[in-house]
C-alpha positions as CSV (number, residue, x, y, z in Angstrom):
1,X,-9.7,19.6,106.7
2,X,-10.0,18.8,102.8
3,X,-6.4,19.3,100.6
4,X,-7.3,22.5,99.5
5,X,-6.0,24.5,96.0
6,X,-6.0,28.0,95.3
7,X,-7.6,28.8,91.6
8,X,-6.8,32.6,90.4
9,X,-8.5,32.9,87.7
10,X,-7.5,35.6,84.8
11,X,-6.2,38.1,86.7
12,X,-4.5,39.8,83.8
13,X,-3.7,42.8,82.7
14,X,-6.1,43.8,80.1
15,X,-8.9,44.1,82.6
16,X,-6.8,46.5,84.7
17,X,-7.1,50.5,83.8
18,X,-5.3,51.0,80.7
19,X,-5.9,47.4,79.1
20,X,-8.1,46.2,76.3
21,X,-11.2,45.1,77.8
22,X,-11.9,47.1,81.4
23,X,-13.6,45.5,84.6
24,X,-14.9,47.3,87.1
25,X,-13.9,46.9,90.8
26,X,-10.9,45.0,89.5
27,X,-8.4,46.5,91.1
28,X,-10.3,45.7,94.7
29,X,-10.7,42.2,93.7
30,X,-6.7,41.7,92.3
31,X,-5.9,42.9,96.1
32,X,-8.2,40.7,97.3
33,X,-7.0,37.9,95.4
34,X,-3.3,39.0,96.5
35,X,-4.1,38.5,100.5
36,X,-5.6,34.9,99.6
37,X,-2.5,34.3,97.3
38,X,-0.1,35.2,100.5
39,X,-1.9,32.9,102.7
40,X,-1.5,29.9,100.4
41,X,2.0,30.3,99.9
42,X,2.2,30.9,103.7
43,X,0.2,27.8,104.4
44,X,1.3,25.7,101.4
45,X,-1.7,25.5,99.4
46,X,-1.3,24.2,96.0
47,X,-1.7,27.5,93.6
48,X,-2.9,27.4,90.2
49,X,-2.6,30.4,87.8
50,X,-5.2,30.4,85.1
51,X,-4.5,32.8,82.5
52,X,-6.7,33.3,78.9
53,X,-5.4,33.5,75.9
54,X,-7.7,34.0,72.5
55,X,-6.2,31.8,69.7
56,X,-6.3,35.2,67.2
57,X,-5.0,38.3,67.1
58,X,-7.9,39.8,65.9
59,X,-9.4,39.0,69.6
60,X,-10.8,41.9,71.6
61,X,-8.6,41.5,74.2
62,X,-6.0,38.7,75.9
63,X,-4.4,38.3,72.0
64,X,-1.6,36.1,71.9
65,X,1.7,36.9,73.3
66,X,0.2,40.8,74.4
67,X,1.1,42.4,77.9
68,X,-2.5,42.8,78.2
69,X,-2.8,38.5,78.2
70,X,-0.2,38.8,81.3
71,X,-0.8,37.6,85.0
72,X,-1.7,41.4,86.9
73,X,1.6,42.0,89.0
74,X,-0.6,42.3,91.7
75,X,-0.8,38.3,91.8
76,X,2.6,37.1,89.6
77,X,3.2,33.6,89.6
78,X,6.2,32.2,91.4
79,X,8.3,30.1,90.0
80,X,7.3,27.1,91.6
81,X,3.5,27.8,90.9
82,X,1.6,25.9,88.3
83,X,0.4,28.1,85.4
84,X,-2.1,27.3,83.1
85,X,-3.4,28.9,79.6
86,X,-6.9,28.3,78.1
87,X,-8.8,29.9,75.3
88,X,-12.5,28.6,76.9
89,X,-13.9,30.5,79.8
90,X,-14.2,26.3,81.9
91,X,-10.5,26.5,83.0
92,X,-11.0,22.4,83.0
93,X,-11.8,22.5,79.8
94,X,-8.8,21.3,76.9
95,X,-6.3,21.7,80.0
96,X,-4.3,19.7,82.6
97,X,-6.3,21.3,85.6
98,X,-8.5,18.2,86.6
99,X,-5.4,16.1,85.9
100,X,-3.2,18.2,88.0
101,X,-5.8,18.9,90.8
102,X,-6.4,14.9,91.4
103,X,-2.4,14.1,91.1
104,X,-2.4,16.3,94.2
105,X,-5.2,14.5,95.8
106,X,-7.1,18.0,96.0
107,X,-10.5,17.5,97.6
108,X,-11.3,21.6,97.6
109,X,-10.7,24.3,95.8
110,X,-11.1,28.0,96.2
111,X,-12.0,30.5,93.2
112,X,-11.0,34.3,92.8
113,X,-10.5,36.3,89.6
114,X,-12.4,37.3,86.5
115,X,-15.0,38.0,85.3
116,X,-17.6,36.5,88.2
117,X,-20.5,35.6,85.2
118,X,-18.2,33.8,82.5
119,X,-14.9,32.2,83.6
120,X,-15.4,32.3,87.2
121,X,-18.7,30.9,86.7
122,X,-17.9,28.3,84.4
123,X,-15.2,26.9,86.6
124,X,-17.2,27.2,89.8
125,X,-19.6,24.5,87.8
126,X,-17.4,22.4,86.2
127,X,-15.7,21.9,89.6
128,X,-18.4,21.2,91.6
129,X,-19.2,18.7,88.9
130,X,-16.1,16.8,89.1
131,X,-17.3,16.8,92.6
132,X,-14.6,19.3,94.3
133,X,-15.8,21.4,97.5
134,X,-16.1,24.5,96.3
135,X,-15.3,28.1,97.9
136,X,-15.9,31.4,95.8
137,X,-14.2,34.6,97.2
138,X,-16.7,36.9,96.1
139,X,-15.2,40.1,96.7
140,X,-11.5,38.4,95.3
141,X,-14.1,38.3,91.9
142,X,-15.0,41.2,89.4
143,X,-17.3,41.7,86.7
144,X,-18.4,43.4,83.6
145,X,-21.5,45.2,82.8
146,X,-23.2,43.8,79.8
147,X,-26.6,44.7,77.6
148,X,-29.6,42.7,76.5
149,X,-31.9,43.9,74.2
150,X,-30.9,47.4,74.6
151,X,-30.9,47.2,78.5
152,X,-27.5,47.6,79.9
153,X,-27.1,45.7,83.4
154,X,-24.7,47.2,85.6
155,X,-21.5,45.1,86.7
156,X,-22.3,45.1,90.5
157,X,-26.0,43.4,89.2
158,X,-24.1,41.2,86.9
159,X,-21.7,40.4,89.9
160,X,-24.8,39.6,92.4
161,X,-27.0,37.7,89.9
162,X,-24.0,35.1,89.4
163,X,-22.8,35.2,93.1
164,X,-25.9,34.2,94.8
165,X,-26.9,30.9,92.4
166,X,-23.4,29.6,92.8
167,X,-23.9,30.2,96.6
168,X,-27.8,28.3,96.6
169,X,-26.6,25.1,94.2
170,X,-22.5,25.3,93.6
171,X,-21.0,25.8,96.9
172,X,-19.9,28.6,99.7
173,X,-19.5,32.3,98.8
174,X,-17.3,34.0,101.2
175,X,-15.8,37.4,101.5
176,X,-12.2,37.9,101.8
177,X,-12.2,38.8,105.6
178,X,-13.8,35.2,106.4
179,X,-11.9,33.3,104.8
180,X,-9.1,34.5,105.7
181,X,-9.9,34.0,109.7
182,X,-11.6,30.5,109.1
């Protein structure tokens, strides 16, 4: 079995009820994202934190130094869990992740967090193209609804149409359940 890492991905508070920038379905996919969490630390997987941070106050949301730019409770780092900020939605991008993820001779890694068509996304790729196995927990993943030329495209639409082409050309796709009993 591949040396696997655990990637959460901006699970932070201003995309919970209450914060700056609201996603959907978030709260299912932070307690999603909690049971894989458990089983890594149970198992010993190497856990990565990715937090986003805008370099400006006059961001929407995530601003510097803000409660809303905080890891969720639901998932809070420990300690002895690596943490990592970026201000791109690649989480390899300007950061230590690709260094950190080959010091520990990681061959896989698995993906939860937010939002499924930007950061998730965006890591998803860059990983498989620094050629790590790559799992997606898609219902440890939320998204937001957006609007294109005056059409607004609902977040579970938004969720499926980046789910499925990181499923055909990326990697697996899994729910929760599965891969918690694989």
């Amino acid at each position: 079995m591949p040396k696997t890492a655990l990637i959460l991905i901006d699970i932070q508070n201003d995309y919970f009820a209450g914060g700056l920038w609201t996603v959907p379905e978030m709260e299912r996919a932070a307690a999603n994202a909690a049971r894989l969490l458990a089983k890594a630390r149970d198992t010993g997987e190497l856990i990565v934190h990715i937090r986003h941070e805008f370099p400006s106050e006059a961001a929407p949301f995530f601003r510097p130094g803000s409660t809303g730019a905080e890891i969720h409770a639901s998932v809070e780092p420990l300690s002895s869990e690596k943490v990592i900020t970026k201000d791109r939605p690649n989480s390899f991008q300007n950061t230590p992740l690709l260094d950190l993820l080959k010091g520990e001779t990681i061959e896989a890694v698995t993906l939860c967090g937010a939002m499924s068509q930007m950061c998730v996304d965006a890591t998803a790729r860059a990983a498989a193209d620094f050629d790590f196995a790559v799992t997606v927990v898609e219902d440890a993943c939320a998204a937001r609804c957006v609007s294109l030329e005056g059409r607004d495209i609902d977040a579970s639409i938004v969720h499926a149409a980046f789910m499925a082409p990181l499923a055909s050309s990326y990697g697996k796709v899994v729910q929760t359940e599965a891969y918690l009993e694989a």
